[in-house]
C-alpha positions as CSV (number, residue, x, y, z in Angstrom):
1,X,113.8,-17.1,-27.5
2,X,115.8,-13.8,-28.3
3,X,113.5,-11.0,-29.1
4,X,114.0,-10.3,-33.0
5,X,116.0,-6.5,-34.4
6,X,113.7,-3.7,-34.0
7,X,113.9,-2.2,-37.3
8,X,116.1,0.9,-37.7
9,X,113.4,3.1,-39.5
10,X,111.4,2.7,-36.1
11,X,113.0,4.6,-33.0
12,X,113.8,7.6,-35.7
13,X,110.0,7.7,-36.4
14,X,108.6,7.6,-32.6
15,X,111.1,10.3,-31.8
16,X,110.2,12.5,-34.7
17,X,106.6,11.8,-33.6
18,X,107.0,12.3,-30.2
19,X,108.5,15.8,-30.9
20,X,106.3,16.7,-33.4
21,X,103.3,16.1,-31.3
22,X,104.3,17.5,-27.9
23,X,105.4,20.7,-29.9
24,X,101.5,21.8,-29.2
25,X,102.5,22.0,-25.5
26,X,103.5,25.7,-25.3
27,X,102.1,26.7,-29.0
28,X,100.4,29.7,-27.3
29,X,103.1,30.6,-24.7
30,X,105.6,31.1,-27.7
31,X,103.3,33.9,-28.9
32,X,102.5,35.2,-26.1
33,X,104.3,38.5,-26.2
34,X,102.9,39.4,-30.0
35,X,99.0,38.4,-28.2
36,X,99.8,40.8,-25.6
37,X,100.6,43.9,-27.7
38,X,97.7,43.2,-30.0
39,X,94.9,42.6,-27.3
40,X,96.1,44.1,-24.3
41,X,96.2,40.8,-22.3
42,X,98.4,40.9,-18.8
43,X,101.4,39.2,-17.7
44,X,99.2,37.6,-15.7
45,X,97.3,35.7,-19.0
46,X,100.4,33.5,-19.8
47,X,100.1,31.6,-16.5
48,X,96.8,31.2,-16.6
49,X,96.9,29.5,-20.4
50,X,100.2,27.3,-18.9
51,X,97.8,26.0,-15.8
52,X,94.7,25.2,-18.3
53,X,96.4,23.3,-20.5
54,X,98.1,21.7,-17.5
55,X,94.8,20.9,-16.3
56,X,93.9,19.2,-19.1
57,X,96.4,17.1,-19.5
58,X,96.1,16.3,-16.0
59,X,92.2,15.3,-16.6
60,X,93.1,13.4,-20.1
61,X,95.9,11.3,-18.1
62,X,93.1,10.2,-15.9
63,X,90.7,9.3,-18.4
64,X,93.1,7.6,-20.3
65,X,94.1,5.8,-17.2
66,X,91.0,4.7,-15.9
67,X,89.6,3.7,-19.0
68,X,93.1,2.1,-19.9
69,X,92.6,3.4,-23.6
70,X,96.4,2.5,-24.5
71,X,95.7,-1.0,-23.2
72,X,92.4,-1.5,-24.9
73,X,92.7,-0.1,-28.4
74,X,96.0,-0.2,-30.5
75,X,98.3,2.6,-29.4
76,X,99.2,3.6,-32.8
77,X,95.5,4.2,-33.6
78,X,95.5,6.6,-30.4
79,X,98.3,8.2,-31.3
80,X,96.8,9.4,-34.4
81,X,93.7,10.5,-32.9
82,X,95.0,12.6,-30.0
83,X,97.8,14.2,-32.7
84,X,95.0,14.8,-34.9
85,X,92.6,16.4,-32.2
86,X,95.2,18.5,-30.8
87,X,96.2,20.0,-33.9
88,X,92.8,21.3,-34.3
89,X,92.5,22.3,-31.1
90,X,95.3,24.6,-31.9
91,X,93.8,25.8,-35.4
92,X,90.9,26.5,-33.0
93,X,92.6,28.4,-30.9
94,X,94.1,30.4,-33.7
95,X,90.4,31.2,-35.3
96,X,89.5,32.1,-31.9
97,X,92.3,33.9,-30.4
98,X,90.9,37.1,-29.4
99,X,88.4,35.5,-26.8
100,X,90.1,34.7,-24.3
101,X,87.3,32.4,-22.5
102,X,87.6,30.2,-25.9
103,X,91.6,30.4,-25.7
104,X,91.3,28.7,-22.4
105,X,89.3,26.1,-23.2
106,X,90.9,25.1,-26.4
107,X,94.6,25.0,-24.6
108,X,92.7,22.6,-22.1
109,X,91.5,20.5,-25.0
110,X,95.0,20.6,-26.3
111,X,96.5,19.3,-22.7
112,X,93.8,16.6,-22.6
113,X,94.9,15.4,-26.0
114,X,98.3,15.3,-25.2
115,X,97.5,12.5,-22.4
116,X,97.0,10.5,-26.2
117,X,100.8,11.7,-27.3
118,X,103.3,11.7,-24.7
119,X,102.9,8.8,-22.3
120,X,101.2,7.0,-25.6
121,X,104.4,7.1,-27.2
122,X,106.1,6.0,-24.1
123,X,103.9,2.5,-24.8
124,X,104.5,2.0,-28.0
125,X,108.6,2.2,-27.3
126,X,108.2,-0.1,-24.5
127,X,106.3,-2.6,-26.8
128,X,108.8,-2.6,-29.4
129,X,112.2,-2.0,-26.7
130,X,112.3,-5.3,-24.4
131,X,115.7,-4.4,-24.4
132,X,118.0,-0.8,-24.5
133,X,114.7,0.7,-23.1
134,X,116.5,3.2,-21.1
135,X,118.4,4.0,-24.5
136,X,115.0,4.1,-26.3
137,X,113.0,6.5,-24.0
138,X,116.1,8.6,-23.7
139,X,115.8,9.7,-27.0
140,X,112.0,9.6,-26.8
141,X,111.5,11.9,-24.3
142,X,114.6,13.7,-25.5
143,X,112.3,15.1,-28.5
144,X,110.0,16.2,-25.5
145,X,112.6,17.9,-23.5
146,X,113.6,20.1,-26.8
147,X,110.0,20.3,-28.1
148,X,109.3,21.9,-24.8
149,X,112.0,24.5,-25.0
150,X,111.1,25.2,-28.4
151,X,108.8,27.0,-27.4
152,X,111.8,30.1,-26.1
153,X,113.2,29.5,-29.8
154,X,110.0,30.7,-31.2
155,X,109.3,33.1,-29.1
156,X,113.3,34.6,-30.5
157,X,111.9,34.2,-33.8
158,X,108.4,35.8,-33.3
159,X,109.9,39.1,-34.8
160,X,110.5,37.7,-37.6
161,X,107.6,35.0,-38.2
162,X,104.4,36.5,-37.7
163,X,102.4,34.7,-34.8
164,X,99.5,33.0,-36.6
165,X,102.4,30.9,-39.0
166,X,103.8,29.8,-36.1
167,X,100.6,28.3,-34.3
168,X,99.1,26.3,-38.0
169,X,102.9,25.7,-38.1
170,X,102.9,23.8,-35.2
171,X,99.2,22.5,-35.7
172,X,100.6,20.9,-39.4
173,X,103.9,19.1,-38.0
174,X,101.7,17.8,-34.8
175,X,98.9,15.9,-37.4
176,X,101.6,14.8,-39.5
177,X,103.9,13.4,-36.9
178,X,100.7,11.7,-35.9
179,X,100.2,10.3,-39.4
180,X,103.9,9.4,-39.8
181,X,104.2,7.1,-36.8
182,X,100.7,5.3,-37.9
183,X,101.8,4.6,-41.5
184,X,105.3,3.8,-40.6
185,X,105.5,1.7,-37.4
186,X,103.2,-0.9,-37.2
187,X,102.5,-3.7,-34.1
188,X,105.4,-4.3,-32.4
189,X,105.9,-8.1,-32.9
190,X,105.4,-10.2,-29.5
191,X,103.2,-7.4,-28.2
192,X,101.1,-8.1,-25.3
193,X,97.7,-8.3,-26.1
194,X,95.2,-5.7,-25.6
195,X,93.1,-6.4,-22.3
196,X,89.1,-5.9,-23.1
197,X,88.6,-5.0,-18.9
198,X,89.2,-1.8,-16.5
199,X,92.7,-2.9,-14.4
200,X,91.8,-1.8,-11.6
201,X,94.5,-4.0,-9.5
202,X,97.6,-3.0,-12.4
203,X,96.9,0.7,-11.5
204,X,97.2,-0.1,-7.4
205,X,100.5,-1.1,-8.5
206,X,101.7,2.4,-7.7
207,X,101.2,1.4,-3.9
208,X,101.5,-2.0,-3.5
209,X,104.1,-3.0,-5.6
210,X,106.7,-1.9,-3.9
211,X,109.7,-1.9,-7.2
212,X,106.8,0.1,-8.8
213,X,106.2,2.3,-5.8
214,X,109.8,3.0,-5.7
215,X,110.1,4.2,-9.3
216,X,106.9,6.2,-9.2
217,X,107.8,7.9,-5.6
218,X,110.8,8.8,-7.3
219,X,109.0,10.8,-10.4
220,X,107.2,12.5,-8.1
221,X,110.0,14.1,-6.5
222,X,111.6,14.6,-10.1
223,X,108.3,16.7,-11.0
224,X,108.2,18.9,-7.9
225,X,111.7,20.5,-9.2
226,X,111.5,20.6,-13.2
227,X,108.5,22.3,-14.6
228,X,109.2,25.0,-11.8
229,X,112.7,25.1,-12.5
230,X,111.4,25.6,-16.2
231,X,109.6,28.2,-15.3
232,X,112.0,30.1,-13.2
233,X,115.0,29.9,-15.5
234,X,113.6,32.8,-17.8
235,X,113.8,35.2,-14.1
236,X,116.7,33.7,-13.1
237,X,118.3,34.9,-16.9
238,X,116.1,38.2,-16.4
239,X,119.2,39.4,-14.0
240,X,121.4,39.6,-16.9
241,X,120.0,39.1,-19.6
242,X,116.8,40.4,-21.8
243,X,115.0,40.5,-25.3
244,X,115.8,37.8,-28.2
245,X,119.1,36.7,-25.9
246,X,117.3,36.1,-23.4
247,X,115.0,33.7,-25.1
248,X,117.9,32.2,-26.9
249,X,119.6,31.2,-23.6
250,X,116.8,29.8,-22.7
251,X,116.1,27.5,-25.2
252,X,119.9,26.0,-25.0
253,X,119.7,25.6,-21.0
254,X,116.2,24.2,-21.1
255,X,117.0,21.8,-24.2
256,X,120.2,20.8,-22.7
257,X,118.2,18.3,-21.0
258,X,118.3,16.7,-24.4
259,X,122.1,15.9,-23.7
260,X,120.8,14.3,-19.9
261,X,118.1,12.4,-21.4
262,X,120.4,10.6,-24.2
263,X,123.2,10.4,-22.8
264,X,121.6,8.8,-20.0
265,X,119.8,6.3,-21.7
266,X,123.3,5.1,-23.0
267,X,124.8,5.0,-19.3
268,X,122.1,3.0,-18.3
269,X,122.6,-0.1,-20.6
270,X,126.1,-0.2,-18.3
271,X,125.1,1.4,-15.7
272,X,121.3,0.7,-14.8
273,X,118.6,3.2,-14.8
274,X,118.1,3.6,-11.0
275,X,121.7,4.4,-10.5
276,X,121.6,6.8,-14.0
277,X,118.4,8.2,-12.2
278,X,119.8,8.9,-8.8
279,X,123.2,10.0,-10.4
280,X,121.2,12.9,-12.2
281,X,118.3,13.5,-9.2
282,X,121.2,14.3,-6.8
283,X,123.0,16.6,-9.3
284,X,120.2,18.6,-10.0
285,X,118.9,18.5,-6.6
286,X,122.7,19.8,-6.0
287,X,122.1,22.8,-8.6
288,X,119.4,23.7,-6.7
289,X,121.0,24.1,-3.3
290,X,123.9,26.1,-5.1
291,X,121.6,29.0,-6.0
292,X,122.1,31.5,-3.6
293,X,126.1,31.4,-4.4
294,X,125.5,30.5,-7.6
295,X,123.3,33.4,-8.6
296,X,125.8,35.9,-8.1
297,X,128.8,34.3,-9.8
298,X,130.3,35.2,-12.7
299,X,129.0,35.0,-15.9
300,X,131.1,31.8,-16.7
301,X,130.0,30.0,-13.5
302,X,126.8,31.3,-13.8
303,X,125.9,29.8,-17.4
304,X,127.7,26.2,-16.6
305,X,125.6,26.0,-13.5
306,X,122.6,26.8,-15.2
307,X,123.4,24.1,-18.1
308,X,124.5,21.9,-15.6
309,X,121.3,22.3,-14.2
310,X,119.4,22.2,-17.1
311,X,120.7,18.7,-18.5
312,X,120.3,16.7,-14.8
313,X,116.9,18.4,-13.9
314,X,115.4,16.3,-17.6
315,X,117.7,13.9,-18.4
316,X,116.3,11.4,-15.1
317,X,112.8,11.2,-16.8
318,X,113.4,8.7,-19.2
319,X,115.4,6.4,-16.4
320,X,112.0,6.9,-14.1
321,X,109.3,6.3,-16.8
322,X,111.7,2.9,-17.9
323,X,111.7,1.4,-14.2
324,X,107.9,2.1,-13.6
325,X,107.2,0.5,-17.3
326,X,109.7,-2.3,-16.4
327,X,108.1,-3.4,-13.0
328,X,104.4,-2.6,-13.9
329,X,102.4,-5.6,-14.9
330,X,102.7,-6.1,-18.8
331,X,99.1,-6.1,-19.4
332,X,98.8,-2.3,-18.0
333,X,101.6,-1.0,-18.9
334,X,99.9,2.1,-21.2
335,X,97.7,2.8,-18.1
336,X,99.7,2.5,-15.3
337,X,102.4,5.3,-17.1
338,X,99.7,7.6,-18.0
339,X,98.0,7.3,-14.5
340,X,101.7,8.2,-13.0
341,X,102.3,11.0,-15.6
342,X,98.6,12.4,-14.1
343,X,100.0,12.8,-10.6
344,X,103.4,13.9,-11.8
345,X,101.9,17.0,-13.5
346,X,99.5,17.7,-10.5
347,X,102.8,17.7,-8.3
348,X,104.1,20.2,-10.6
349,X,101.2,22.4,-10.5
350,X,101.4,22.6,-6.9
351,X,105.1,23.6,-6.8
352,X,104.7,26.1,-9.8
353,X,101.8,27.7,-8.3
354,X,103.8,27.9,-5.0
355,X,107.1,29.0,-5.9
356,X,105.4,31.4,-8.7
357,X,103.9,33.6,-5.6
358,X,106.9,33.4,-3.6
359,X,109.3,34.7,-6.2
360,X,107.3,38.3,-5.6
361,X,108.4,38.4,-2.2
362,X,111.4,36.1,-1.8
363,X,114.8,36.5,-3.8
364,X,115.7,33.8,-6.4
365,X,118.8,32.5,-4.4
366,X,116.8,32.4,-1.5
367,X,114.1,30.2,-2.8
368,X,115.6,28.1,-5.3
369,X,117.1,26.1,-2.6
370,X,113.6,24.8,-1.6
371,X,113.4,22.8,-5.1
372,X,115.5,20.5,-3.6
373,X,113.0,19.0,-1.4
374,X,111.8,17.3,-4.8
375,X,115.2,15.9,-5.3
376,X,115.9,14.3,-2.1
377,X,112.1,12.8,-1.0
378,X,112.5,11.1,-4.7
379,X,116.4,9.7,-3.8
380,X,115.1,8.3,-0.6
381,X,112.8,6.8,-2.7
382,X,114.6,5.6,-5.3
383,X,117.2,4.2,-3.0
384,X,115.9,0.2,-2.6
385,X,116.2,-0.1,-6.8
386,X,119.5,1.6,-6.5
387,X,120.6,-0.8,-4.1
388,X,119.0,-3.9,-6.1
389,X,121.2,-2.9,-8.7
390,X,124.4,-2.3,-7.3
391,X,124.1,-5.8,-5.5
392,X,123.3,-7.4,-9.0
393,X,126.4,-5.6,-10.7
394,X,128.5,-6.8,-7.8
């Protein structure tokens, strides 16, 4: 039985969704600079914000996991919820933006929300893409990658917009892209039904299974290199660069990964996902290793290495989260994705926090290099699905 034609309204909504929703991820770091001048806050206060929302997420991926809410009540009614909650988390940040105790404990309501958005939406594409997933999460986490490095576009335009339209800005679009994708994309027909128990065994899947284990190992190494490498671009431009251009060139090598995501999605329905993964691990992991030379290039080599960089270091996300979503049992699917996405972004705590204090002691092109760990750990890793696909394409 051939699975029926996913209507076309549907991967246009879950993309405009997705975006929409994960736009609250860095609605406070995009204002950062106008907070500062008004209340006197430190550099200092911007990481601090990043890492509670980051902690939040992390928390709200394990709840969500262990309680395998995305497997237990109808995904699109989740979706809703945790756009809905996070928006007014970030209306309450807003009210309450000069306390900076209440700031840090709305931005980690915000994170724990987002465990309700992102890997959510991941779910419902799955549900509805049997087939041309790849393709389908490309996108989908394509309108994460940009609503991620939206966040520099805003801060370009904060001179212009005054800070507390863009925060209810983004608080509107999030509750209404979680409104759009519940009035406009029902139950994916087919869909497996939703399980009334705790899966324990689905989530050991990460271990024991060992197609899953290879996917998920993989991710892992992925997320030691890119939120750091997010988070370093802006000093690695600081050498040449400064003010609104700055921020601008930013935003287009960050949201280049765009091009890595989609683009890869449509290489890997001829290609496969774990070879479109490892194709784009080993580049970046290659960008990384060419910092020290090419840090002090010219301005032309300089830029393409960064874009280079920035479209590889994203665009093997929606290859990883498509194996580990193939391979996990169908029952748990929701769960076992949000529970991976948890230990993803703990990974990438780790390496932020690391690399963060080293870049005040060690040069860029000196440390950079050490991203690359990530890459290689996760192509060893990778390597047996790789394999399993070459031999089936022979």
């Amino acid at each position: 039985m051939t699975q029926p034609p996913v209507p076309r309204h549907v991967l246009p909504v879950l993309v405009l969704a997705q975006f929409a929703g994960t736009s609250l991820w860095f609605a406070v770091n995009a204002v950062m600079p106008d907070l500062q001048r008004e209340l006197g806050w430190p550099t200092a206060a911007l990481g601090t914000l990043t890492a509670s929302l980051q902690f939040g997420f992390i928390a709200g991926t394990l709840v969500f996991a262990l309680l395998a809410i995305a497997d237990r009540i109808a995904p699109r009614r989740v979706f809703l919820v945790c756009a809905l909650a996070g928006a007014a988390c970030t209306v309450g940040a807003w009210a309450m933006v000069s306390d900076y105790t209440a700031l840090l404990a709305w931005r980690f309501a915000t994170g724990f929300f987002l465990a309700g958005i992102y890997p959510v939406g991941m779910k419902i594409a799955a549900q509805w893409y049997t087939r041309g997933l790849g393709a389908a999460l490309g996108l989908l986490i394509g309108a994460l990658v940009l609503g991620s490095a939206s966040a520099h576009a805003l801060r370009a335009l904060s001179g212009t917009l005054p800070w507390p339209t863009l925060m209810l800005g983004v608080a509107a679009m999030a509750a209404l892209g979680g409104v759009l994708l519940y009035a406009a994309v029902g139950d994916a027909p087919g869909a497996v039904a939703r399980v009334t128990t705790l899966q324990w065994r689905a989530l050991a899947t990460l271990w024991t299974d060992a197609r899953v284990r290879s996917s998920v190992l993989g991710y892992f190494g992925h997320m030691w290199e890119l939120y750091t490498m997010w988070v370093l671009v802006p000093l690695i431009l600081a050498t040449r660069l400064q003010g609104a251009t700055l921020s601008w060139t930013a935003f287009f090598v960050l949201g280049a990964g765009v091009i890595g995501c989609a683009g890869g999605g449509w290489v890997a329905l001829r290609w496969g996902s774990a070879r479109v993964a490892g194709a784009q691990l080993a580049t970046s992991g290659l960008c990384c290793l060419a910092a020290p030379w090419a840090m002090h290039a010219p301005d032309a080599l300089f830029y393409a290495w960064l874009l280079l960089w920035g479209v590889t270091v994203s665009g093997d996300s929606p290859q990883f989260s498509t194996l580990t979503a193939r391979n996990a049992p169908p029952q748990a699917v929701g769960s076992v994705l949000t529970l991976t996405n948890s230990i993803g972004f703990g990974i990438s705590i780790a390496s932020i926090l690391l690399f963060v204090s080293l870049a005040d002691r060690v040069p860029l092109g000196q440390l950079v290099p050490w991203l690359a760990l990530g890459p290689a750990l996760g192509l060893w890793a990778l390597w047996p699905l790789v394999q399993a696909e070459r031999s089936r394409s022979g």
